[in-house]
C-alpha positions in Angstrom: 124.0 -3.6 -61.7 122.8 0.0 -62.6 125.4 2.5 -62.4 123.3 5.0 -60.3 123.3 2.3 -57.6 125.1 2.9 -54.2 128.3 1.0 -54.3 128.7 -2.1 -51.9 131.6 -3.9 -50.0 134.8 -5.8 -51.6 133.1 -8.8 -49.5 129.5 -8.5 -51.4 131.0 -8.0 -54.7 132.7 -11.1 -54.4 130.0 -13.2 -52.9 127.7 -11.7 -55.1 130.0 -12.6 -58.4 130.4 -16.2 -56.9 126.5 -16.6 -56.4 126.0 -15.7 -60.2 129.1 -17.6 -61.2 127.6 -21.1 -59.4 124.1 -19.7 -61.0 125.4 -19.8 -64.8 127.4 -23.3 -64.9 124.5 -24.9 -63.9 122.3 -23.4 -66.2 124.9 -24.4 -69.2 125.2 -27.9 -67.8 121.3 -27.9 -67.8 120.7 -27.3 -71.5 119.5 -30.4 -72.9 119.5 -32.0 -76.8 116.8 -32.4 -78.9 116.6 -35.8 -80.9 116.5 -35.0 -85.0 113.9 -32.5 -85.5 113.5 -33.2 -89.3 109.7 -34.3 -89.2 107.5 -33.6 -86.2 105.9 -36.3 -84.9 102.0 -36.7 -83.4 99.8 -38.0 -80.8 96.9 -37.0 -78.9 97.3 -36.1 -75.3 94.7 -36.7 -72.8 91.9 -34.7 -72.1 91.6 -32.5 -68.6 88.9 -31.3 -66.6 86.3 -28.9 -68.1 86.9 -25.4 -67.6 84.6 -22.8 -66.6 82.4 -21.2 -68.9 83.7 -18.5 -71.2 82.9 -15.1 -71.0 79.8 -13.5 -73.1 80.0 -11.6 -76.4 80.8 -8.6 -76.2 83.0 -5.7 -77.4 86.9 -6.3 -76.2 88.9 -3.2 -75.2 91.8 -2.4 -76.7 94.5 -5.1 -75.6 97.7 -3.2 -73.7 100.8 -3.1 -75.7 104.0 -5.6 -74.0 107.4 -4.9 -73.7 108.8 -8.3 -74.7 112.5 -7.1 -75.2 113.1 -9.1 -72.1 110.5 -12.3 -72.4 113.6 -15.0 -72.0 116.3 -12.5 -70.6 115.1 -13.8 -66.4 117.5 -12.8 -64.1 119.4 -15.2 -62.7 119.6 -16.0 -58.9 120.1 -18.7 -56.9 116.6 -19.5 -56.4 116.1 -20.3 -60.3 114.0 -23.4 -60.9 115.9 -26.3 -61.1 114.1 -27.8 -64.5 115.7 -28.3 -67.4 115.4 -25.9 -70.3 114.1 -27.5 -73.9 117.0 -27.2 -76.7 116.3 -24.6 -79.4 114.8 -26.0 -82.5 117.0 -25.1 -85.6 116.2 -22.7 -87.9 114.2 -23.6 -90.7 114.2 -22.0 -94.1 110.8 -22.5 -94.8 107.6 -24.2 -92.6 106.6 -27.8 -91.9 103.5 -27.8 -94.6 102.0 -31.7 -93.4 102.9 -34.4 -90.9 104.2 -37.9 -92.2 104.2 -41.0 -89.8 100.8 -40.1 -88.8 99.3 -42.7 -90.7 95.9 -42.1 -91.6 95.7 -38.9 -89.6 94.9 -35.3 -90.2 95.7 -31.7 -88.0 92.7 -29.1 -87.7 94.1 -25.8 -87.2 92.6 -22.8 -86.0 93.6 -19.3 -86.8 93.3 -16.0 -85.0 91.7 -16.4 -82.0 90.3 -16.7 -79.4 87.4 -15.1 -79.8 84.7 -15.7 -77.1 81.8 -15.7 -79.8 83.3 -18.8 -81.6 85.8 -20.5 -80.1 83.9 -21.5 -77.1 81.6 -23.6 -79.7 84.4 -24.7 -81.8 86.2 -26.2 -78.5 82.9 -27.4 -77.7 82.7 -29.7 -80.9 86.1 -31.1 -80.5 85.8 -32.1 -76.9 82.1 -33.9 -78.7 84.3 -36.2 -80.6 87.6 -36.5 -78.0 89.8 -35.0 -80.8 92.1 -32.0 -80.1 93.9 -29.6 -82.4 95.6 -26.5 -82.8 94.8 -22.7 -82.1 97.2 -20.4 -83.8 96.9 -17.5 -81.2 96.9 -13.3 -81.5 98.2 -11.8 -78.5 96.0 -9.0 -78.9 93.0 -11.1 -78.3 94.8 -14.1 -75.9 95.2 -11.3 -73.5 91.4 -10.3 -73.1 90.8 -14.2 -73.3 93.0 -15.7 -71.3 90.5 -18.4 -69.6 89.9 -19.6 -73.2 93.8 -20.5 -73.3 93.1 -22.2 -69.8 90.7 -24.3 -71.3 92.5 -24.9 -74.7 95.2 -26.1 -72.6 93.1 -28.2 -70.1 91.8 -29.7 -73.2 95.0 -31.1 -74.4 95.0 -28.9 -77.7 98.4 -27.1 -78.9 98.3 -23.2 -78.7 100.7 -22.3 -81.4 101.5 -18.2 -81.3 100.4 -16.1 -84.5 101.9 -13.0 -84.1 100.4 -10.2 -81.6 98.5 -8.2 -84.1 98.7 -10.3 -87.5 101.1 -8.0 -89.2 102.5 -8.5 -92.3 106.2 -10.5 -91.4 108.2 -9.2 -94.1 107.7 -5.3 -93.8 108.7 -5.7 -90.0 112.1 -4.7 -88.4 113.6 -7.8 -86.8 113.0 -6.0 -83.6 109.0 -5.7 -84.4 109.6 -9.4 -85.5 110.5 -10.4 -81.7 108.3 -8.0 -80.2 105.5 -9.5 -81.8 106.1 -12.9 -81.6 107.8 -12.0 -78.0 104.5 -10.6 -76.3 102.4 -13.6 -77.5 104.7 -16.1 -76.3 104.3 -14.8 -73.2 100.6 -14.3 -72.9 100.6 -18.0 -73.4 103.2 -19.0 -71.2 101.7 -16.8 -68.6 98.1 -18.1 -68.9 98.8 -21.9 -69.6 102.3 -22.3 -67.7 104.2 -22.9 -70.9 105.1 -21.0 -74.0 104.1 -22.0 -77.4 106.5 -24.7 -79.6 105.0 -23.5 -82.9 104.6 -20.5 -84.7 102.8 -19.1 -87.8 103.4 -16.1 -89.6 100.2 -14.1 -90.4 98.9 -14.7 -94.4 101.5 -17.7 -94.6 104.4 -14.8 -95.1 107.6 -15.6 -93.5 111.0 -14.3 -94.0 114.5 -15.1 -92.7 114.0 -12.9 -89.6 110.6 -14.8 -88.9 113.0 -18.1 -88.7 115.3 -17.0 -87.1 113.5 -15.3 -84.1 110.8 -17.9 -84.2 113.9 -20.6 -83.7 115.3 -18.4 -80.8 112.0 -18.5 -78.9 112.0 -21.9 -79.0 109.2 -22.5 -81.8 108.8 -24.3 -85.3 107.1 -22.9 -88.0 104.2 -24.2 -88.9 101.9 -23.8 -91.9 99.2 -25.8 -93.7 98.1 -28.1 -96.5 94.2 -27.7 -97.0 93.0 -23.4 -97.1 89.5 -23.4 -96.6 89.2 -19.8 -97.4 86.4 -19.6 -94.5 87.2 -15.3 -93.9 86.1 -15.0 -97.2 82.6 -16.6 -95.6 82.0 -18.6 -99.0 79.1 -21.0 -97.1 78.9 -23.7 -94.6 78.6 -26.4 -97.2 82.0 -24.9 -99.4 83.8 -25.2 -96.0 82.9 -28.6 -95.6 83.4 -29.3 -99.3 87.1 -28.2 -99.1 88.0 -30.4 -96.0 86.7 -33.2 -96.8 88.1 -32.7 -100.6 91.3 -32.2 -99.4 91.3 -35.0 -97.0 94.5 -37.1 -96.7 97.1 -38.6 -94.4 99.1 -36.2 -93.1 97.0 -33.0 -93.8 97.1 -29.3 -92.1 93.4 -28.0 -92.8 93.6 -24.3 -91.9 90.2 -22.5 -90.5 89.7 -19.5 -88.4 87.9 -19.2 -84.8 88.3 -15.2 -84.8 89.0 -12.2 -87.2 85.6 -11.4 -88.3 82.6 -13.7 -88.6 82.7 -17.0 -87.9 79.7 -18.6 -87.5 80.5 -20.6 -90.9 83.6 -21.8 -89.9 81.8 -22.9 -86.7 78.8 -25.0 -88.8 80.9 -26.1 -91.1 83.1 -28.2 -87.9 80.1 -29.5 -86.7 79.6 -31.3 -90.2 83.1 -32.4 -91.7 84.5 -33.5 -88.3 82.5 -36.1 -88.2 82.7 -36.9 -91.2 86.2 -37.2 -91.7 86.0 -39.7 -88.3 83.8 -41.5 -90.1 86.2 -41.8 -93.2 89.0 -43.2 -90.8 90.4 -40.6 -90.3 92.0 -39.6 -86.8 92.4 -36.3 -85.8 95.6 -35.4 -84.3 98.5 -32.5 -83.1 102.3 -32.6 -83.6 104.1 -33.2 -80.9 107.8 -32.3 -79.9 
């Protein structure tokens, strides 16, 4: 209660302290415990219904800035939903860098986004070959995209949160940390109806803060295996060269669908993804 606020009855305090008393034991008794989370583990989830179209190309406007000091902190009433909260993940001192127990499968990650001039065409290819993957997601452009999440999500792929304006981790205040990694979370959660359960630090650099925070927001870090370098927009062919090179059980390739142009990255997914299927591999996402 504010202090500026008109002061009530003995009778209201009480019932009021006894509503929020009943409010927080079930909330504690309601945390659950994750099993080991050592190694994640994978599998596909089923495909939805197809979205609507995305928006055209065009120029975005600048994306408002979130106050995320309270994403997490709701207020508790006695109308809270009754659903169990997810335990928090531990904190890790460095990123999960592959999967194992996947067999022969790989993870295609996609960094950045969304972008409506390539991610529409990259989701476009996966849902061509039934495979799903991960999107690595800036706030800063989630926001203005929002029906891409949608249809990420309706899609079965993982949106993982990447920061709202790909900062450079280490140089940040751990306040900045949470703010940034606050805001996207709840972009996501706000678009898709759940928050993301992975995390990745912009140009692979994470610190103790990063960890930390991530863990408290409920997240994993999460990195990668295979770079294709595809910003540096070396050529289709190099693209594919790289994934299919660096092919292997377990795998993270790493790609972008946003930060400048794609239209490589795009080609390039059109050629190896098939071409890994056709090696045996399956594509898959972590699950938790």
């Amino acid at each position: 209660m504010k202090n500026d606020q008109p002061l009530i009855g003995r009778r209201s305090v009480l019932g009021l302290a006894a509503a929020l008393g009943v409010t927080v034991t079930a909330g504690a008794l309601a945390v659950d415990r994750l099993g080991t989370p050592d190694a994640p583990t994978a599998s596909a989830a089923p495909r939805g219904p197809r979205p609507a179209a995305a928006p055209a190309p065009g120029p975005q406007a600048a994306a408002p800035r979130l106050r995320p000091s309270a994403y997490r902190l709701q207020p508790m009433t006695a109308y809270a939903s009754a659903a169990r909260p997810r335990a928090l993940p531990p904190v890790r001192s460095r990123p999960f860098l592959s999967l194992t127990g996947v067999g022969r499968s790989m993870v295609l990650t996609f960094d950045d986004g969304p972008d409506p001039r390539y991610t529409p065409a990259i989701l476009a290819t996966l849902r061509r070959h039934d495979c799903r993957a991960m999107f690595f997601v800036c706030g800063e452009m989630a926001v203005e995209n929002q029906d891409l999440l949608r249809e990420m999500a309706d899609d079965g792929h993982v949106i993982g949160n990447h920061s709202w304006s790909h900062p450079l981790v280490p140089k940040l205040r751990p306040s900045r940390i949470r703010d940034e990694l606050g805001s996207t979370s709840e972009i996501v959660e706000r678009a898709v109806g759940t928050a993301p359960l992975w995390y990745r630090a912009p140009y692979g650099a994470w610190n103790r803060h990063s960890f930390e925070i991530g863990a408290a927001l409920g997240m994993e870090p999460f990195a990668w295996s295979v770079d294709t370098l595809d910003w540096t927009e070396p050529g289709s062919g190099t693209i594919v060269r790289r994934v299919l090179d660096g092919a292997g059980p377990g795998v993270v390739v790493l790609s972008h669908d946003a930060g400048g142009n794609r239209s490589q990255s795009v080609a390039a997914l059109r050629r190896y993804l098939p071409a890994l299927l056709d090696e045996g591999y399956g594509i898959t996402v972590p699950r938790r």
